[in-house]
VMD Tcl script that builds the backbone (N, CA, C; Angstrom):
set m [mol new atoms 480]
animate dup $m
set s [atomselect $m all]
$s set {name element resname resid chain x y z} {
  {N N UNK 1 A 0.804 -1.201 0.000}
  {CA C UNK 1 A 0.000 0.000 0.000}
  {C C UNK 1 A 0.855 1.276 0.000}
  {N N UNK 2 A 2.037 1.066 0.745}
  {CA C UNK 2 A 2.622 2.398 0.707}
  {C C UNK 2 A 3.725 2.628 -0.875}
  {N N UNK 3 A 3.641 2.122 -1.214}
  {CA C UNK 3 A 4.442 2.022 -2.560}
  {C C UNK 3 A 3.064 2.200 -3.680}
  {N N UNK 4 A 2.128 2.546 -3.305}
  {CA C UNK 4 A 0.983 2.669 -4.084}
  {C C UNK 4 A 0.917 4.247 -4.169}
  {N N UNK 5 A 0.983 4.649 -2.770}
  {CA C UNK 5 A 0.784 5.890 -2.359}
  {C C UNK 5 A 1.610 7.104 -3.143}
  {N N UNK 6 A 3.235 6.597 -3.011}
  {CA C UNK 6 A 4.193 7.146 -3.363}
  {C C UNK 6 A 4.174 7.144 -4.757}
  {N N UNK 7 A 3.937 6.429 -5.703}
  {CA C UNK 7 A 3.387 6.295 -7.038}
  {C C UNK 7 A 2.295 7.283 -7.217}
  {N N UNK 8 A 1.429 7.569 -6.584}
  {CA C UNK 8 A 0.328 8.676 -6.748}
  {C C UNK 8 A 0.472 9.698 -6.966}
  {N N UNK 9 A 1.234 10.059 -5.483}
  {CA C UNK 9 A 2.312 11.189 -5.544}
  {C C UNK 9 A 3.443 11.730 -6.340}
  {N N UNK 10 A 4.148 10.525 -6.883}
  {CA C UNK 10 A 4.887 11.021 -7.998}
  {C C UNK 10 A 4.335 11.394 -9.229}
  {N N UNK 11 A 3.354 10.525 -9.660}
  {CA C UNK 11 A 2.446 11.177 -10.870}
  {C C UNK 11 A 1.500 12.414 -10.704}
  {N N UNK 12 A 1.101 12.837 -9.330}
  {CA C UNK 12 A 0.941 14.221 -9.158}
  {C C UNK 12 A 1.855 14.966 -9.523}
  {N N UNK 13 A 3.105 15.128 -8.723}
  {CA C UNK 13 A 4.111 15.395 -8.595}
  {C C UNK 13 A 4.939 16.028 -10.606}
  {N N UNK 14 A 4.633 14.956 -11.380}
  {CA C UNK 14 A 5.189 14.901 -12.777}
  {C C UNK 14 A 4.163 15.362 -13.600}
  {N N UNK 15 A 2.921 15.585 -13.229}
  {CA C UNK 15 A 1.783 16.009 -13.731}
  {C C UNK 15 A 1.649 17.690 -13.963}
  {N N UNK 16 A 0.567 18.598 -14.779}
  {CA C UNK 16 A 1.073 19.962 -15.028}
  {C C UNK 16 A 0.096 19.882 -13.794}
  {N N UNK 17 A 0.770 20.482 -12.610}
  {CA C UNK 17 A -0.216 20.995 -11.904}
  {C C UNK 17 A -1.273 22.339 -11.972}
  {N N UNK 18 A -2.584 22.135 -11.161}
  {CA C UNK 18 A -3.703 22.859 -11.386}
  {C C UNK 18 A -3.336 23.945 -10.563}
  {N N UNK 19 A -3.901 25.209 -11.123}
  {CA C UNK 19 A -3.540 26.987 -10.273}
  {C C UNK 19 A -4.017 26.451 -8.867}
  {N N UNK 20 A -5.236 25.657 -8.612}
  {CA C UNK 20 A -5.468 26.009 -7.185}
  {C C UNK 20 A -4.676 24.667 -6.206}
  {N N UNK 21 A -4.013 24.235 -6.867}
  {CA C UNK 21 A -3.281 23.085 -6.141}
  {C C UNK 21 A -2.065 24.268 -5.265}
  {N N UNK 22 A -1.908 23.514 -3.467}
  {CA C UNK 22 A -1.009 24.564 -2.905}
  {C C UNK 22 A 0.447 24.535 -3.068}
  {N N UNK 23 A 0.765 23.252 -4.279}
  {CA C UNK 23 A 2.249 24.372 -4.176}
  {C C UNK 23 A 2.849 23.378 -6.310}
  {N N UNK 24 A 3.660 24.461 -6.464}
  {CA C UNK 24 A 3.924 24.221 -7.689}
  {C C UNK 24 A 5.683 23.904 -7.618}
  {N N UNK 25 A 5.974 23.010 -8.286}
  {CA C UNK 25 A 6.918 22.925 -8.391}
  {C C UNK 25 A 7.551 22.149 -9.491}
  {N N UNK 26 A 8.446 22.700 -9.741}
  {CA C UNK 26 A 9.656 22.058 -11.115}
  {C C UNK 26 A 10.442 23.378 -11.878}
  {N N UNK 27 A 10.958 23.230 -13.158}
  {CA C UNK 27 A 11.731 24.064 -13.505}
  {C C UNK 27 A 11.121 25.301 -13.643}
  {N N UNK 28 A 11.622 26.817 -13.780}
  {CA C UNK 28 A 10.780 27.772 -14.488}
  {C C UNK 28 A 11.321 28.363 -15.158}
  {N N UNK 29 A 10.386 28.984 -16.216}
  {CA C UNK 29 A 10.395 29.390 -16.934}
  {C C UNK 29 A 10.336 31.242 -16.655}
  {N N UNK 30 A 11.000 32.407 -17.017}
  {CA C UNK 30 A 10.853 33.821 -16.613}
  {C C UNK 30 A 9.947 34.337 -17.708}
  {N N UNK 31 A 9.008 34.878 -17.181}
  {CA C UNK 31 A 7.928 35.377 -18.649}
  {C C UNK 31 A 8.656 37.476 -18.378}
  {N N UNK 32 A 8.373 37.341 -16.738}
  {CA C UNK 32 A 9.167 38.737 -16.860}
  {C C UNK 32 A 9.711 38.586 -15.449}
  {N N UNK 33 A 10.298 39.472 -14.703}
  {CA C UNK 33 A 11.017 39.567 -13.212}
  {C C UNK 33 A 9.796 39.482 -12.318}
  {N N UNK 34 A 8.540 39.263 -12.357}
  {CA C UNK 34 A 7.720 39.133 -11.487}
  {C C UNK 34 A 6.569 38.580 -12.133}
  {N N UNK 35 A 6.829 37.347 -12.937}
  {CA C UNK 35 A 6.257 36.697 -13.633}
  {C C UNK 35 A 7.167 35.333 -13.773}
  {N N UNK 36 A 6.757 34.253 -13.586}
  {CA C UNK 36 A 7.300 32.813 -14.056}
  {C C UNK 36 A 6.194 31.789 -14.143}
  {N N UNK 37 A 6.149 30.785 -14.518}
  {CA C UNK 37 A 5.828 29.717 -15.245}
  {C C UNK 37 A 6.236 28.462 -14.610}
  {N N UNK 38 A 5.871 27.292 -14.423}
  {CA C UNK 38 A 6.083 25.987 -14.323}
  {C C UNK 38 A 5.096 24.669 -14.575}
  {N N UNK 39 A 5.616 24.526 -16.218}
  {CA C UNK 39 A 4.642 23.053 -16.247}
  {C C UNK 39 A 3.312 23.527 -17.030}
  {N N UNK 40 A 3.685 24.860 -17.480}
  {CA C UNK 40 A 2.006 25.591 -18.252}
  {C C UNK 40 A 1.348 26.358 -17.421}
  {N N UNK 41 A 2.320 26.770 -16.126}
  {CA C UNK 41 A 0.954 27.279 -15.295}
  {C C UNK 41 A 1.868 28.736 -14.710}
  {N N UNK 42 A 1.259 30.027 -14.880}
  {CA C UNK 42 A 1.816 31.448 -15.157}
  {C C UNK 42 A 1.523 31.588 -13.281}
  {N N UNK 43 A 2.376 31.895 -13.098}
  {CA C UNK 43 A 2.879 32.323 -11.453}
  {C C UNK 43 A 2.930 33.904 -11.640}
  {N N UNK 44 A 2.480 34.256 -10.438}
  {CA C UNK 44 A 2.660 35.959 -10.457}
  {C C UNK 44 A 3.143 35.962 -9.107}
  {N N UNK 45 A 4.141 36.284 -8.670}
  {CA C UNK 45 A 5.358 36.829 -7.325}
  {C C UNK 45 A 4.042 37.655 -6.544}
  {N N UNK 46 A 3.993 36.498 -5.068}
  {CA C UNK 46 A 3.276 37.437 -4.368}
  {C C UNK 46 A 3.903 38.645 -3.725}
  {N N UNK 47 A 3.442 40.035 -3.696}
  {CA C UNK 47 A 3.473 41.143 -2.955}
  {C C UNK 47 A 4.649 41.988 -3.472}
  {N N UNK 48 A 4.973 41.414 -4.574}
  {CA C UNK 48 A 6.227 42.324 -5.550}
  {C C UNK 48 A 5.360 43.390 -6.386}
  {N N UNK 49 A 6.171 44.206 -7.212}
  {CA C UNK 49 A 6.096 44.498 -8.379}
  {C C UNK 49 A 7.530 44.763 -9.459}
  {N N UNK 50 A 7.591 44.241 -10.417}
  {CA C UNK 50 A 8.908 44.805 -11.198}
  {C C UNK 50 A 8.488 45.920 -12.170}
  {N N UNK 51 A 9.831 46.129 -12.911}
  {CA C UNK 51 A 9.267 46.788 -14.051}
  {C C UNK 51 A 9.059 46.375 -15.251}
  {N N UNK 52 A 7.893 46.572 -15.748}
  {CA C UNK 52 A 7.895 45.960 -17.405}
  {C C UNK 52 A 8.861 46.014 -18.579}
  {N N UNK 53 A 8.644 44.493 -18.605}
  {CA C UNK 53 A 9.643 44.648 -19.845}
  {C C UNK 53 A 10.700 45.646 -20.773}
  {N N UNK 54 A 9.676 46.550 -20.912}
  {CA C UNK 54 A 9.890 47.461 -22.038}
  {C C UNK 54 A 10.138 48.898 -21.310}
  {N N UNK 55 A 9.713 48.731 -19.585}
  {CA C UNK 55 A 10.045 49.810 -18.630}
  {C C UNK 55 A 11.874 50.347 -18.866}
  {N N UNK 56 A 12.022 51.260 -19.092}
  {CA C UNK 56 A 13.385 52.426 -19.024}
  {C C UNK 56 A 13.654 52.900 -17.227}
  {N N UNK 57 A 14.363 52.665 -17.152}
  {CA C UNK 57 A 14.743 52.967 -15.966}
  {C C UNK 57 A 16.304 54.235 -16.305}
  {N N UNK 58 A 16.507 55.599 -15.358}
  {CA C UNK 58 A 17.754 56.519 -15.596}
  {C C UNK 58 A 18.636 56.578 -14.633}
  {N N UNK 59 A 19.629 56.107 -15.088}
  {CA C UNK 59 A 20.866 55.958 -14.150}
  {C C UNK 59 A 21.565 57.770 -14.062}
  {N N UNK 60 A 21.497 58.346 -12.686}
  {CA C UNK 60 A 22.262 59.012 -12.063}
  {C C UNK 60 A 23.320 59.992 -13.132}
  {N N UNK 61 A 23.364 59.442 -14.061}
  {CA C UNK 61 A 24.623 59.651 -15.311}
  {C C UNK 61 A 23.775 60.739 -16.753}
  {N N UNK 62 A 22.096 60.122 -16.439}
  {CA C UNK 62 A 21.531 60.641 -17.495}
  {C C UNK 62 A 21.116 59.445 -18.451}
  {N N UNK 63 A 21.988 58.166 -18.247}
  {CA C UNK 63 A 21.596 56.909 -19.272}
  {C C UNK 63 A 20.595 56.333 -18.989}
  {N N UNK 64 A 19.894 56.196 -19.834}
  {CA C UNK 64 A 18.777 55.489 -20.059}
  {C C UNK 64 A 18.625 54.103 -20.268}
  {N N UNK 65 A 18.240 53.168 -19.181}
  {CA C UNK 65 A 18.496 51.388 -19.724}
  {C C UNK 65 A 17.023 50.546 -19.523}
  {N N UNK 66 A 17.188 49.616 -19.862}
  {CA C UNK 66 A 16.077 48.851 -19.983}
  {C C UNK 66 A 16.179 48.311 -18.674}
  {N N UNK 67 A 15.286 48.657 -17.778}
  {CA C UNK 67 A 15.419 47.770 -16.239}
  {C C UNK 67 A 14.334 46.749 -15.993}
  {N N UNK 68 A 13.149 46.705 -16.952}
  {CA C UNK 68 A 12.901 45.712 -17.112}
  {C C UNK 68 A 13.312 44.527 -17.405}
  {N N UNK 69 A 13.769 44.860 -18.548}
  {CA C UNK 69 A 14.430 43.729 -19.206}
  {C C UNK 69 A 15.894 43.034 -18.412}
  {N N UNK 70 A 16.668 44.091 -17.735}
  {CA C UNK 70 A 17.673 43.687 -16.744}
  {C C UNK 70 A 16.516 43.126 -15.992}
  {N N UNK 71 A 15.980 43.435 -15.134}
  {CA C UNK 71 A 15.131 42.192 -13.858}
  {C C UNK 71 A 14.951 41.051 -14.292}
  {N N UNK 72 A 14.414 41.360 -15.405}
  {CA C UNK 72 A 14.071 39.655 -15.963}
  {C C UNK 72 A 15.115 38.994 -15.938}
  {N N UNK 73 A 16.416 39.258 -16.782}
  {CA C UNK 73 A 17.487 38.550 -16.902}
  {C C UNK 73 A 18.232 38.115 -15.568}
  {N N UNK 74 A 17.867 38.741 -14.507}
  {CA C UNK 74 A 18.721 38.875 -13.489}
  {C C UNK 74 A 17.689 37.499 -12.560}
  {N N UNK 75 A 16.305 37.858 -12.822}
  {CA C UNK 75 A 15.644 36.991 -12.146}
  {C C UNK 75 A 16.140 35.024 -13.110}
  {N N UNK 76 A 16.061 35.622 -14.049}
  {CA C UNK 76 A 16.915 33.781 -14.796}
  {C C UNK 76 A 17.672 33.586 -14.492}
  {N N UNK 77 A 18.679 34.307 -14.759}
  {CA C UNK 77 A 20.186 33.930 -13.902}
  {C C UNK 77 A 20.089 33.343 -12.604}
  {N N UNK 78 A 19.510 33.581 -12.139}
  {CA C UNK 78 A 19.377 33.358 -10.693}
  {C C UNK 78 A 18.578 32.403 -10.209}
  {N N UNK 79 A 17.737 32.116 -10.786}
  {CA C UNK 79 A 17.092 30.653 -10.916}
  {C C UNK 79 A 17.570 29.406 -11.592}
  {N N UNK 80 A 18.526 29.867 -13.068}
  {CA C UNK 80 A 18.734 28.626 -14.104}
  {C C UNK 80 A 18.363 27.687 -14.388}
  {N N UNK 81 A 18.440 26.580 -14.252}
  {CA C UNK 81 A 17.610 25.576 -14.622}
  {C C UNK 81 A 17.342 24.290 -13.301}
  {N N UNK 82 A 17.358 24.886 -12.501}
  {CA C UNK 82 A 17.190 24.629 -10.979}
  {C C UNK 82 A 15.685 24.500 -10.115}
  {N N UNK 83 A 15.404 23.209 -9.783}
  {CA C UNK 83 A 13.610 23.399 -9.130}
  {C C UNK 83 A 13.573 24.765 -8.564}
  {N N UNK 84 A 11.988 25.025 -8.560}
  {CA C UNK 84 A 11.648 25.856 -8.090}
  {C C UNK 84 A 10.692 25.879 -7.129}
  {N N UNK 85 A 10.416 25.989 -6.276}
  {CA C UNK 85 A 9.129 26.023 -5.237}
  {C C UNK 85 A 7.999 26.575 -4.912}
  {N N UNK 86 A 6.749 26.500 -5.548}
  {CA C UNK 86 A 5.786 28.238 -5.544}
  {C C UNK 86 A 4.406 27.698 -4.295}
  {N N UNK 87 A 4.697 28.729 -3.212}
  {CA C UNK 87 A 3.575 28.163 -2.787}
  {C C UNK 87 A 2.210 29.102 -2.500}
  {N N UNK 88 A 1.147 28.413 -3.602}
  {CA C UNK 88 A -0.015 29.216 -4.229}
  {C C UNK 88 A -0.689 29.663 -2.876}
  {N N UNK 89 A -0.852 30.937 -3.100}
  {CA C UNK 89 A -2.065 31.926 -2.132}
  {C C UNK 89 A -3.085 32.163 -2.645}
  {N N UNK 90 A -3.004 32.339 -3.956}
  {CA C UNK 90 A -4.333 32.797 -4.554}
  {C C UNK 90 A -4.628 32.514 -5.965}
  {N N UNK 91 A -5.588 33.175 -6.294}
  {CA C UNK 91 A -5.286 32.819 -7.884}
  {C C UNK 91 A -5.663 34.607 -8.739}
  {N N UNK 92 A -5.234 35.177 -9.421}
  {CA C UNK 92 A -5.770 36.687 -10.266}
  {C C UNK 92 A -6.384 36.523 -11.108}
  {N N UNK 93 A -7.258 37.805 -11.555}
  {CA C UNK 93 A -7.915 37.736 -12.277}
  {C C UNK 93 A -7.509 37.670 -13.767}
  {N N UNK 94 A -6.156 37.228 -13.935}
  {CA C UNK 94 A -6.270 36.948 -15.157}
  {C C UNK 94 A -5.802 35.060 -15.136}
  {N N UNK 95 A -6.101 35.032 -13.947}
  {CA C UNK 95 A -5.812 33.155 -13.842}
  {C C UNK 95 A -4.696 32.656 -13.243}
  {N N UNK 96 A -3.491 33.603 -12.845}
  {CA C UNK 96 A -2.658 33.376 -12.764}
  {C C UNK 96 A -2.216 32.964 -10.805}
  {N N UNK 97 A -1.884 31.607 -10.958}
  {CA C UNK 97 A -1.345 31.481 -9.491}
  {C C UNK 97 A -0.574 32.548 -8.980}
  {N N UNK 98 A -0.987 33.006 -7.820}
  {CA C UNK 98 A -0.546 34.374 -6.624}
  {C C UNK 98 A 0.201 33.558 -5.859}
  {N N UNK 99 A 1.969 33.388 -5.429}
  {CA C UNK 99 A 2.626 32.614 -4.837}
  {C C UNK 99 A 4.145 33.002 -4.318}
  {N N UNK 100 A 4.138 32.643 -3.073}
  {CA C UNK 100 A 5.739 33.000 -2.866}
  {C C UNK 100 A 6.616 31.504 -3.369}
  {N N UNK 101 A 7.864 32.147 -3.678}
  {CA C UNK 101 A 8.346 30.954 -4.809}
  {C C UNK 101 A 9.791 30.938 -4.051}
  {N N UNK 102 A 10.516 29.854 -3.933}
  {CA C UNK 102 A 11.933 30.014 -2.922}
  {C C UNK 102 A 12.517 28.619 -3.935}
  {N N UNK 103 A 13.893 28.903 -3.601}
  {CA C UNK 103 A 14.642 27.807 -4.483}
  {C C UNK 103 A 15.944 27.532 -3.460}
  {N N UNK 104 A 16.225 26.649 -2.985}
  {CA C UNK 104 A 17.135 26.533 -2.178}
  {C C UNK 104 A 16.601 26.881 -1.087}
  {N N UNK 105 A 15.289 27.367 -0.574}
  {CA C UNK 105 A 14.925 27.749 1.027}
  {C C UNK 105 A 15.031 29.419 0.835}
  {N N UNK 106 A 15.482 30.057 -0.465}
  {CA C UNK 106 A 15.432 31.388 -0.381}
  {C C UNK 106 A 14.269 31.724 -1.001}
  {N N UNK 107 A 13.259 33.022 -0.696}
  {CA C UNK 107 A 12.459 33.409 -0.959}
  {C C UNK 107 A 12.962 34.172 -2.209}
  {N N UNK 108 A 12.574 33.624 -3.195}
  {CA C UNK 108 A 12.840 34.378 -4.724}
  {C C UNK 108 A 12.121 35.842 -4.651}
  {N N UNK 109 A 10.729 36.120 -4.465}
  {CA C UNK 109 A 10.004 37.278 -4.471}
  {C C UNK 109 A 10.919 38.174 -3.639}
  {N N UNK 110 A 11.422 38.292 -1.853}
  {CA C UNK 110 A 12.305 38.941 -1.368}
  {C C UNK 110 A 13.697 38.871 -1.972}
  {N N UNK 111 A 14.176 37.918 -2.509}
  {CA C UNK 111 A 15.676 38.333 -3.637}
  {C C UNK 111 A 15.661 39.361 -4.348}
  {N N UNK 112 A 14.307 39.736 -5.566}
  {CA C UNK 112 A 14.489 40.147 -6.414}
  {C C UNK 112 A 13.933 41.282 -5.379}
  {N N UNK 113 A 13.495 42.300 -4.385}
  {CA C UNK 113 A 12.967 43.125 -4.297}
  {C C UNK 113 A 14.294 43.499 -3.638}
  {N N UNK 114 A 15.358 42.536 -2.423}
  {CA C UNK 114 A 16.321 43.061 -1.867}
  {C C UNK 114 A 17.102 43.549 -2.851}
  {N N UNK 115 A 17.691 43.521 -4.037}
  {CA C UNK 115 A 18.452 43.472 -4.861}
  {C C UNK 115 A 17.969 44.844 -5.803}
  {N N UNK 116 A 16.801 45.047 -5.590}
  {CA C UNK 116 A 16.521 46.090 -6.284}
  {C C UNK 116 A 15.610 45.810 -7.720}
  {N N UNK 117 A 15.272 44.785 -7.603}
  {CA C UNK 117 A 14.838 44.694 -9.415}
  {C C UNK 117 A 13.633 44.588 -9.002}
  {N N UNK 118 A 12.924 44.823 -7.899}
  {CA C UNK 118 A 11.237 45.000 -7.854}
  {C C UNK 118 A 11.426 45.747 -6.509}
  {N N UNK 119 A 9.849 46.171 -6.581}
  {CA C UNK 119 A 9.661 47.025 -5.399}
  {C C UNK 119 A 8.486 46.095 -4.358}
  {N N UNK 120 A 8.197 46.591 -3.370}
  {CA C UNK 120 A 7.379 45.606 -2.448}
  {C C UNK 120 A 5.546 46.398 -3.346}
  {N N UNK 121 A 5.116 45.200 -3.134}
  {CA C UNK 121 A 3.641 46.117 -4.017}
  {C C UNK 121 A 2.251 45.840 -2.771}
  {N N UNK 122 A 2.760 47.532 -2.053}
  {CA C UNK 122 A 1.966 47.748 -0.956}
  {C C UNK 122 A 0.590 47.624 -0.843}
  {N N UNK 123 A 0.067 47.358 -2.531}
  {CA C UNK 123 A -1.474 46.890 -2.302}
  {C C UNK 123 A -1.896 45.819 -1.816}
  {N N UNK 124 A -0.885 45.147 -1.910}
  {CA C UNK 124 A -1.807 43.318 -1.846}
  {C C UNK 124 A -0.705 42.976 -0.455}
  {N N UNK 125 A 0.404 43.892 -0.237}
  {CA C UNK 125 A 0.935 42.968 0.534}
  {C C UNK 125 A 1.879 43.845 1.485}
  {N N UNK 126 A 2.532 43.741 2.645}
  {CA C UNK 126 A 3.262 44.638 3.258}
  {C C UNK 126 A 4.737 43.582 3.543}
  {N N UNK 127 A 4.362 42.334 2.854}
  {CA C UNK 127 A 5.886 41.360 3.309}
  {C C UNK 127 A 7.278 41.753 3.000}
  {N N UNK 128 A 7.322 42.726 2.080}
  {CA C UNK 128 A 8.700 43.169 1.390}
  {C C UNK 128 A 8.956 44.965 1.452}
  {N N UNK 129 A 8.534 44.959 2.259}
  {CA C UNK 129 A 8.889 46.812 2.613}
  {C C UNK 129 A 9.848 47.121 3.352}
  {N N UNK 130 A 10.272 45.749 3.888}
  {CA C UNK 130 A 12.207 45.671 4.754}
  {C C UNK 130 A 13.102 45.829 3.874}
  {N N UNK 131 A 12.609 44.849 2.948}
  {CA C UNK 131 A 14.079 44.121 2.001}
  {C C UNK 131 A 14.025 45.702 0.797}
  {N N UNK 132 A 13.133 46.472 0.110}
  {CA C UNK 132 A 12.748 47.312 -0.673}
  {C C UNK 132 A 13.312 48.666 0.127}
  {N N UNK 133 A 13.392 49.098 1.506}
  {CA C UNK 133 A 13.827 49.380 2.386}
  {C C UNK 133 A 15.462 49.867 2.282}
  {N N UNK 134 A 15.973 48.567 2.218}
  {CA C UNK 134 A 17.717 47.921 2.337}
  {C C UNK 134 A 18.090 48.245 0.827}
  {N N UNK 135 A 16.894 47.797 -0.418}
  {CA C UNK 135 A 17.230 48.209 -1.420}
  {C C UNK 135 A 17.658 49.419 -1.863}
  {N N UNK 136 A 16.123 50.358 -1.382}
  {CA C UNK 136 A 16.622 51.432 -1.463}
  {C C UNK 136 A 17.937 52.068 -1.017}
  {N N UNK 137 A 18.052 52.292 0.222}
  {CA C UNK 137 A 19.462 52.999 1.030}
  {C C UNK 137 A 20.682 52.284 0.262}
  {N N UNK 138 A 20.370 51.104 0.025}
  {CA C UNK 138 A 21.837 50.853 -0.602}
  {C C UNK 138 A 21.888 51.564 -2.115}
  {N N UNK 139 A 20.991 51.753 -2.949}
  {CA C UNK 139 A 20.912 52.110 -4.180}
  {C C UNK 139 A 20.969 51.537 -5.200}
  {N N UNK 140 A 20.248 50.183 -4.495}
  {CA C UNK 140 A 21.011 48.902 -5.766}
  {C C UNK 140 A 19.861 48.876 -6.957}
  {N N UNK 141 A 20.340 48.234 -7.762}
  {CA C UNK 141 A 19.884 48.521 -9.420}
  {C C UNK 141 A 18.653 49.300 -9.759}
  {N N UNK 142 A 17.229 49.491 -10.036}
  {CA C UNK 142 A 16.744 50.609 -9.926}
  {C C UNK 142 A 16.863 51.429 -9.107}
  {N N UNK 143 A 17.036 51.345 -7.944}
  {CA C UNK 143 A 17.313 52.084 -6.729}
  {C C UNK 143 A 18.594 53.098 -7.484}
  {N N UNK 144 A 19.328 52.668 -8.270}
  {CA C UNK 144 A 20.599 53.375 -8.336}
  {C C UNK 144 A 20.343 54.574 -9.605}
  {N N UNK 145 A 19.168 55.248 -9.600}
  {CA C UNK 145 A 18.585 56.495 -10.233}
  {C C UNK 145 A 17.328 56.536 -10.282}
  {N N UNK 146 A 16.831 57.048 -11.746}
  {CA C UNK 146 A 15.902 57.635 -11.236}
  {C C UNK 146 A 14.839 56.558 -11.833}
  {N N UNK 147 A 12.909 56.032 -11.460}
  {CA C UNK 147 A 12.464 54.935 -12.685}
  {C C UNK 147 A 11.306 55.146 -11.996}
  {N N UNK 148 A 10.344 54.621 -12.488}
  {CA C UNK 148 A 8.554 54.987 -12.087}
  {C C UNK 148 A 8.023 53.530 -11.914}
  {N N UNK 149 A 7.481 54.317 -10.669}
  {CA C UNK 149 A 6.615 52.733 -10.360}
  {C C UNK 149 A 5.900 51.798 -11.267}
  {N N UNK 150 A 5.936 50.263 -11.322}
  {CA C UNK 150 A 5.419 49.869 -12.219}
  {C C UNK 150 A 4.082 50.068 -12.805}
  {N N UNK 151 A 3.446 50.366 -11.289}
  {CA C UNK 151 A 1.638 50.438 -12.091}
  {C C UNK 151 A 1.795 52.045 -12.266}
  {N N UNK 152 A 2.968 52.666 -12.778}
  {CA C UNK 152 A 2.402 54.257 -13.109}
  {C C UNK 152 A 2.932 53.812 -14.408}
  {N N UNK 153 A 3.816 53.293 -14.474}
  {CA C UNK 153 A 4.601 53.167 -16.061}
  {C C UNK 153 A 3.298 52.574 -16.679}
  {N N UNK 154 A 2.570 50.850 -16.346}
  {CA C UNK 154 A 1.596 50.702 -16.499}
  {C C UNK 154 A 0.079 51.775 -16.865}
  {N N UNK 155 A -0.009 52.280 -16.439}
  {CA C UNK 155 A -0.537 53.934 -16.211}
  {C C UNK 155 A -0.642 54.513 -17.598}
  {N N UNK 156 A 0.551 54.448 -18.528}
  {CA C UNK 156 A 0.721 55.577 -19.366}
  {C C UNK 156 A 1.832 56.371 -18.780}
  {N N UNK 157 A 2.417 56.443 -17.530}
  {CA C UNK 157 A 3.198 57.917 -17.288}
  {C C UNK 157 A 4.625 57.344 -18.103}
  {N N UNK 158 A 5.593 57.889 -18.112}
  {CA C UNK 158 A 6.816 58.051 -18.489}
  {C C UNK 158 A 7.758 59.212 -17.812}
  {N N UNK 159 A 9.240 58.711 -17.808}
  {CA C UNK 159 A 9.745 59.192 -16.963}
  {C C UNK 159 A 10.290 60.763 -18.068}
  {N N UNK 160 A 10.522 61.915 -17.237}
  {CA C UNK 160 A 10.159 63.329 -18.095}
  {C C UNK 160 A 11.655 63.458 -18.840}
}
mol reanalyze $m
mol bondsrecalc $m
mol representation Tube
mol addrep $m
């Protein structure tokens, strides 16, 4: 019986799991720095926000860079091709599992916000306003000039 069990479990386990199942796991995939994937199923980083893709972020200098597109890359790197752990809170309205995600026992959502490539997203959540905090004062990567919040960039605004 118990070798029945464990068989169940592994074909759960190897199966695409469902959004409302509580935890997701296997490789991922980066759709953006506060966006990933595992197995067909679109994860959204609980209580973050990054910047979009196509978001410009201005370095101190006057240069203008893609800090979206750096988060993203920075969030792959940093995952590679390494399990991942997501454990579902919710689900959004566009379907997407709401989840804190850790790889090695580290909380991926607080990585990318300590580090600077997202900000804590005080609507849904107050868990990352330490690490966003530390980001800031240190000045690390958006932190290190000037860039607009994601839901203003979202918005329409642009930086002047």
């Amino acid at each position: 019986m118990p070798l029945l069990k464990i068989f169940a479990a592994l074909a759960l386990l190897l199966s695409a799991a469902p959004v409302t199942a509580n935890e997701l796991v296997g490789v991922a995939s980066v759709i953006d720095a506060d966006t990933i994937e595992i197995r067909g199923v679109r994860i959204r980083l609980h209580g973050i926000d990054a910047p979009e893709s196509r978001q410009l972020c201005r370095r101190n200098s006057g240069d203008e860079w893609r800090c979206g597109q750096q988060a993203a890359l920075a969030l792959s790197d940093r995952i590679g091709r390494r399990t991942v752990n997501c454990a579902v809170r919710d689900v959004d309205r566009y379907d997407r599992a709401i989840a804190v995600c850790t790889q090695d026992n580290q909380d991926l959502n607080r990585w990318l916000v300590n580090e600077g490539w997202a900000v804590a997203y005080r609507r849904y959540s107050r868990d990352y306003i330490e690490a966003e905090d530390q980001a800031r004062r240190a000045g690390r990567n958006i932190w290190s000039g000037e860039f607009l919040m994601p839901w203003n960039w979202r918005r329409g605004q642009r930086l002047p």
